[in-house]
C-alpha positions as CSV (number, residue, x, y, z in Angstrom):
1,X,136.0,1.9,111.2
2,X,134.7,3.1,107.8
3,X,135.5,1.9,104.8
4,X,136.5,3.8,102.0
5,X,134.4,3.6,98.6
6,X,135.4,1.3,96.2
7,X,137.1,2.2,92.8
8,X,134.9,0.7,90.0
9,X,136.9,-0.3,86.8
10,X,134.8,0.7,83.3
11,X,133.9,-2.7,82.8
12,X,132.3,-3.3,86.0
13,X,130.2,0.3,85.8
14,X,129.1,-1.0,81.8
15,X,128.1,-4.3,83.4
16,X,126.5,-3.1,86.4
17,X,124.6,-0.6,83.5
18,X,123.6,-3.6,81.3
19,X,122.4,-5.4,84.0
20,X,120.5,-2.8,85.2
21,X,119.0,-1.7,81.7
22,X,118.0,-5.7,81.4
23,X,116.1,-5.5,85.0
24,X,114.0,-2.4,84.1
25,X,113.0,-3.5,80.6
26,X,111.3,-6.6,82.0
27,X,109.8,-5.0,84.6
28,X,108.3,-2.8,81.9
29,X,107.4,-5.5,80.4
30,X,105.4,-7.2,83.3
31,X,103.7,-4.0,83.5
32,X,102.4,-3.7,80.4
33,X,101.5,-7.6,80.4
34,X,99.4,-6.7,83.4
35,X,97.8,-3.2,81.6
36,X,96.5,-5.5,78.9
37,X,95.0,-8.0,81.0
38,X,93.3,-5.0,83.1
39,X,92.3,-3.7,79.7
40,X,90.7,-7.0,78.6
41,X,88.7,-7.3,82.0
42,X,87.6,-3.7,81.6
43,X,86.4,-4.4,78.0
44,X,84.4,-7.8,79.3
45,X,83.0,-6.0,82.0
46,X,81.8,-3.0,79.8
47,X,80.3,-5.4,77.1
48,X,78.2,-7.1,80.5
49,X,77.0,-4.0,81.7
50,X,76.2,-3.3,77.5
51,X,74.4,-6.2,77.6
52,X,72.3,-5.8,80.7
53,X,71.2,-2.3,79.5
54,X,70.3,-3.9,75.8
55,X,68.3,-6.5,77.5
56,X,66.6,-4.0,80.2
57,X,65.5,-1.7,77.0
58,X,64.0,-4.5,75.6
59,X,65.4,-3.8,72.1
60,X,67.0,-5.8,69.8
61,X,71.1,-5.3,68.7
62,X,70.1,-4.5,65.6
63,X,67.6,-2.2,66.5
64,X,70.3,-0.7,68.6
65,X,72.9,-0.3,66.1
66,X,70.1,1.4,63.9
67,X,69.3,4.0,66.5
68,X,73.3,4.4,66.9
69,X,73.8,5.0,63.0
70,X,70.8,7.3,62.4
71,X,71.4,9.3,65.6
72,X,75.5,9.6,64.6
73,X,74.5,10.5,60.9
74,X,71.9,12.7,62.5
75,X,75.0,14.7,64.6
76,X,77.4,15.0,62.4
77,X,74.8,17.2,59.7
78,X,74.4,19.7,62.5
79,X,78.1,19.9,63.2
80,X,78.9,20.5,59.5
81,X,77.1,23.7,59.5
């Protein structure tokens, strides 16, 4: 035999609502706890393969970050014309 539904008072749907609101916001915040650590491994992981290519091209950092600021300085004269 079916049951009929029940009547919720006001206090039980505000409760049921605050509980709900309270589950949601930590799972947002789990997810975002988990975006930065995938953000942080994507960071390491592009600063290894940075680092491989530095040490394939034989150059120094510094030699790097010259070639990095002329060539930028060099781009943005042609796109202020």
């Amino acid at each position: 035999m079916p049951r009929g539904k029940k009547n919720y008072t006001l206090e039980e749907k505000i409760e049921a609502a605050q509980k709900l609101i309270l589950s949601k916001e930590k799972e947002l915040n789990d997810t975002k706890r988990q975006l930065e650590i995938l953000l942080e491994e994507k960071e390491k992981e592009d600063l290894i393969k940075l680092n491989r290519e530095l040490k394939k091209s034989g150059r120094t950092i510094d030699e790097l970050l010259k070639a990095l600021k002329t060539e930028f300085s060099s781009s943005s004269d042609c796109t202020s014309e």
